[in-house]
N, C-alpha and C positions, 0 to 999 in steps of 0.2 A: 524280713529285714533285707535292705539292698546296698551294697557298698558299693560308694564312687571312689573309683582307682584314676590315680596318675596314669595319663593314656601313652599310646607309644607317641615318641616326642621327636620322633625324623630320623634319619639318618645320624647315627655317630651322636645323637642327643638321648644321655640318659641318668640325666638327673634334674629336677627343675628348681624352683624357691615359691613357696605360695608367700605370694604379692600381696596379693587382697581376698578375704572372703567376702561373697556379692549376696550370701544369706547366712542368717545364724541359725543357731540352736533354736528348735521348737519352730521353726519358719516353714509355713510350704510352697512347696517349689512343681510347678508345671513342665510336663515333657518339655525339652529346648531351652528352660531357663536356666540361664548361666548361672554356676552356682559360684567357682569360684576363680580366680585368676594366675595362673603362672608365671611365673619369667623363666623362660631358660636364656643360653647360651647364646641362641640365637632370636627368636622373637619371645612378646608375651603372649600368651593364648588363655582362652576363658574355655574352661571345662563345662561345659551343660547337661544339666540332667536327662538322661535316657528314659526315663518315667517318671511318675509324678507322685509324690508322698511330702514325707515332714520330715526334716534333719532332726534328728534323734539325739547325735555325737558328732563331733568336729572333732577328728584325730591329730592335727595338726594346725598349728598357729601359723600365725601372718610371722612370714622369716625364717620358716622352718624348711629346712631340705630334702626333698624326698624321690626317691627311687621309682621308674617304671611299673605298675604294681598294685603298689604304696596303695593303703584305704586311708586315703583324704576325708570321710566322713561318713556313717551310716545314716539309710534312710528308711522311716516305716511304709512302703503303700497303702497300709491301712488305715494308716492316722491322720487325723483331722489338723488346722491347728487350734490351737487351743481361743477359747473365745474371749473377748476384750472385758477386762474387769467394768463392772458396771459402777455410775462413776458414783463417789462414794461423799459421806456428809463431809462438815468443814475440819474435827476433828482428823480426818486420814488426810495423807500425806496428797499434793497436788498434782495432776500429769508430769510425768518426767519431761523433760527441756525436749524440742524437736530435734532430732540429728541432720545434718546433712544427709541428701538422700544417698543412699549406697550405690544407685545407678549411673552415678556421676562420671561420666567418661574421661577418663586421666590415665597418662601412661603412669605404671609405679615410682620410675624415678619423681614427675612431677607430683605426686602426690607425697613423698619423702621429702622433696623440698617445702611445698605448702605447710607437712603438718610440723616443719622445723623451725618453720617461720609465722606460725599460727596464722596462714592466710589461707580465708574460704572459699574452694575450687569452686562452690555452684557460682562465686561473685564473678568467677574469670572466663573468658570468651577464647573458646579454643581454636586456634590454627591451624589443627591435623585434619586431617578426615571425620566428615561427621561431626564436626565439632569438637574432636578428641583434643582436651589439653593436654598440652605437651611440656615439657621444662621450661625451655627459653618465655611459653608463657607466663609461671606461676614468675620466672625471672625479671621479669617484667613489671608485674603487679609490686614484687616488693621492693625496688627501685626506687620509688618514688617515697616509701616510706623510711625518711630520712627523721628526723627530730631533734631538736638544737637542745642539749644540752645547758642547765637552769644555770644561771650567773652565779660563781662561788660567793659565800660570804667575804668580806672584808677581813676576818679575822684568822679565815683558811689558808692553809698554805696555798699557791698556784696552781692551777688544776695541768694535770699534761696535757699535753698538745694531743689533741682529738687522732693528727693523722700518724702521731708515733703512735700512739695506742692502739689504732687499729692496727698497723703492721704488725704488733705482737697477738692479734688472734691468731687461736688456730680452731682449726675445726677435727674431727673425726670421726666416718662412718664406715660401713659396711661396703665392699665392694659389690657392686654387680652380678648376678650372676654371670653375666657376658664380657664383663672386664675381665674376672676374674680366670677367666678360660681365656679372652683374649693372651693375658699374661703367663699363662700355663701352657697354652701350643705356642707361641712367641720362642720360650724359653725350649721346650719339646723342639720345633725346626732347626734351633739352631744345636742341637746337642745330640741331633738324630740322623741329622743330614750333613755332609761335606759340602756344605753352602758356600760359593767363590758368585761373584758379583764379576761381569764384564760391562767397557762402557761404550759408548759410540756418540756423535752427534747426527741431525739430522734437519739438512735444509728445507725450512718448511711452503717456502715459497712457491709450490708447485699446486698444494693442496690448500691453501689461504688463498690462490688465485683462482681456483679453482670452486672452491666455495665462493668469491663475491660473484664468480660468471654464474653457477647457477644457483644462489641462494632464493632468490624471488621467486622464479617457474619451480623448484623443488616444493619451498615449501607453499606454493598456490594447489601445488600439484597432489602433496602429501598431506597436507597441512601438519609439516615439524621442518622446524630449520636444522639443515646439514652441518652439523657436528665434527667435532677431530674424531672422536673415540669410534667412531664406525669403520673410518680410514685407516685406523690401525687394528680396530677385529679382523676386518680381513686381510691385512700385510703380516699380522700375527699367524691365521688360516695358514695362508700360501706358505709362511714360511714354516711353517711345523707339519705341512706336507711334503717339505721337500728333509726335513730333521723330522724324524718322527719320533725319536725319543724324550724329546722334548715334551710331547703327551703322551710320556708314557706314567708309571709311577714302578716301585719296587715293591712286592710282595715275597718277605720270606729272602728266598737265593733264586729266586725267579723276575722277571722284567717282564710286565704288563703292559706292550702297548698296545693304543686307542685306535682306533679308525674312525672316530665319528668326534665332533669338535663340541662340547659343551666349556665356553670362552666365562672366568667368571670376572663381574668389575667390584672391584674394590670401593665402597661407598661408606664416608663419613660420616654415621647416623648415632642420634642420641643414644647414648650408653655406648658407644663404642663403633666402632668397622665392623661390615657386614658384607658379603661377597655375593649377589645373586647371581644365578649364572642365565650365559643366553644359551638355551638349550637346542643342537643341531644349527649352529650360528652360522654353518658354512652357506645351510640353505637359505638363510635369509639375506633380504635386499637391503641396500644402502637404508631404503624407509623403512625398512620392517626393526633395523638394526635399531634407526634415531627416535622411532618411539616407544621401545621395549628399555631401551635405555632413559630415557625421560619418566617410563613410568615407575622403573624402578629406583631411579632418584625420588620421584615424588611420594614412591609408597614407603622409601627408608626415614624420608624426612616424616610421615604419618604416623609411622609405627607401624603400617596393615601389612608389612611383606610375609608372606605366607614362609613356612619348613620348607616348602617344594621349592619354591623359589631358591633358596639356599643350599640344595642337598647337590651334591655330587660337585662336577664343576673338574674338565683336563688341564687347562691352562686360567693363568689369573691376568689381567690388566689394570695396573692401579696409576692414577695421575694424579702425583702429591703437586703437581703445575697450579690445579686450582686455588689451592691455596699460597702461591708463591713458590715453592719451593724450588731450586734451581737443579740440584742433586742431590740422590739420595739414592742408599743400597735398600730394594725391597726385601721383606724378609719373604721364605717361600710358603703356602699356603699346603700345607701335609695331607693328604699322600702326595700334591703335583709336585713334580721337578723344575717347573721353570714358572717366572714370575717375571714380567715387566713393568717396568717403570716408566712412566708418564712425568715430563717436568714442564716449567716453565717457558713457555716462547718466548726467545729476547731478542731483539736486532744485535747482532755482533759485527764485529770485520772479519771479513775472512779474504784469505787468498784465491780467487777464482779466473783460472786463462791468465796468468801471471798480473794481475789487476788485484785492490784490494779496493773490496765492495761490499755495502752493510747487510743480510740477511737474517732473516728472521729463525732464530737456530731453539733449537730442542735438544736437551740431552736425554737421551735414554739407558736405561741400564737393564742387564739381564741376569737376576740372579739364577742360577741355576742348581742341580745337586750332582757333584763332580764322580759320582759314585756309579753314576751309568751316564754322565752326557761328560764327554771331554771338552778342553776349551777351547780347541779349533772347531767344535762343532756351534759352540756354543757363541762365539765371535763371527761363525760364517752364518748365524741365524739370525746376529741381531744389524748384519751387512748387508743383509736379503730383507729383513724388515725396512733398513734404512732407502736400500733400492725401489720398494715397491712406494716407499712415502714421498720421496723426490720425483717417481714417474707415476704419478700413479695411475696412467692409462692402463700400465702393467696389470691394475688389481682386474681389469676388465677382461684380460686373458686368461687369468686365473679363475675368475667367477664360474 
């Protein structure tokens, strides 16, 4: 007999939720096949069999929470599986109803949605990678499944109005396993850390001119178009080399700082925010910045972003801009000290050479943890970011 254990699950991940089992009891399963499906914290990941036999026991159900370890399921190498009943006269009962295939590529959340709303994921055509469907598709599918409501009789009272009624639904389920720790380190930073937020603005007309001059030979040359976020990984670099406790973090009554820059970005992805980092970000180029960045938007929107992708990570950059936002305090990402904020680019007035003239302005903000970075440090870092984004020939001296 062979036990499949919950495997190690990354850095600082050590607990998971089985999603889905991808085989059952009495099934056999081939070295490499996926047996069964995880969510943790941070991505979902499919467990595969190390050798090949027959699931004997399923120790734990679809929902159940289990520990590093943990025996997910035994397995016999020896055994067969068992052979298909032969089929039988009219008297015995008829083949059981066909299932959905189980190899049906859906992330968990989409599949919690479909089976809430009894719609069939092999009917629905996935958006992710590989064909993985995703939420917003199964979202999708059931939108259209509206139904008008049968004319009451004549003798009925008045029926309610369809759209008060629906304002009184409510719904209720299960968190995420990745919400659910979103919510639990959210609440941890702030109760762990003397977290103080400073602000700044930042004229962006330096770097918007700058990208229309060389947008087209960039990306002819690259093939990815030059981006904000790259602009400020390295204005973020220079400036936390010149503040280097800013990458530091606290351990204990000790202060650990960094000499090497793993910058992480803050990305909106189904189930929740996810931070990949760019790892040694100092060493890379403006291109190497703009498509490590695109792929890892593309891989958070798929679902495929690997534990490595997410483990470690000195400083954080998140741009709540994309979605509008104009300002807002980032919370800090534990163990880092400092976290920046990304916002909205809006033309304003400002005072410039005693003249008032419209520019295209940014607010930034720099949470920090006031327990090893002070606020002169912390105001003279997010003054050096604003310097290096208004000139940024500057970041070329820094390179």
């Amino acid at each position: 007999m062979t036990n499949i254990l919950v495997p190690e699950l990354g850095e600082s991940v050590v607990e998971a939720r089985v999603a889905r089992w991808l085989k059952k009891e009495g099934e056999r399963v081939e070295v490499g096949d996926p047996v069964v499906e995880l969510e943790t914290e941070k991505i979902d990941l499919e467990v595969n069999a190390d050798r090949g036999g027959v699931i004997t026991s399923i120790k734990h159900k679809e929902g159940d929470d289990v520990k590093i370890g943990e025996v997910l399921a035994v397995m016999d190498e020896t055994a067969s599986a068992p052979a298909a009943k032969p089929p039988g006269n009219g008297s015995e009962r008829g083949p059981e109803p066909q299932l959905p295939a189980q190899d049906t590529r859906a992330t968990p959340t989409a599949r919690n949605v479909a089976k809430n709303h009894d719609v069939n994921l092999a009917s629905i055509q996935g958006s992710g990678a590989a064909g993985r469907v995703m939420k917003q598709d199964v979202q999708k599918a059931i939108e259209p499944q509206v139904t008008k409501a049968p004319s009451p009789a004549l003798s009925a009272p008045p029926a309610r109005p369809a759209a008060i009624a629906a304002e009184r639904r409510e719904e209720r389920h299960r968190m995420s396993k990745r919400r659910a720790t979103i919510a639990r380190r959210l609440v941890e930073a702030q109760h762990n850390a003397a977290m103080l937020t400073t602000f700044n603005e930042v004229d962006m007309t330096a770097v918007m001119a700058l990208r229309e001059r060389r947008k087209e030979a960039f990306k002819q040359q690259h093939g990815v178009s030059l981006g904000i976020a790259s602009f400020f990984v390295k204005a973020s670099i220079a400036a936390l080399r010149a503040f280097p406790l800013l990458n530091a973090e606290i351990q204990g009554d000790e202060i650990l700082t960094k000499h090497y820059y793993d910058i992480g970005l803050a990305v909106g992805a189904q189930g929740g925010l996810v931070v990949p980092v760019l790892r040694n970000a100092d060493q890379m180029s403006f291109a190497e910045l703009e498509h490590a960045i695109r792929d890892f938007a593309k891989r958070a929107a798929d679902g495929t972003l690997t534990l490595q992708d997410l483990a470690g990570g000195t400083f954080t950059i998140t741009n709540g801009g994309v979605f509008g936002s104009l300002m807002s305090t980032p919370i800090l990402n534990p163990p880092q000290v400092g976290i920046l904020g990304l916002h909205k680019i809006q033309d304003r007035a400002v005072a410039l050479n005693g003249q008032v003239v419209v520019r295209p302005m940014m607010y930034l903000a720099l949470s920090y943890d006031h327990r090893i970075v002070d606020g002169r440090e912390a105001v003279q870092f997010l003054v050096r970011v604003k310097e290096y984004i208004e000139d940024p020939g500057n970041l070329l001296l820094e390179s």
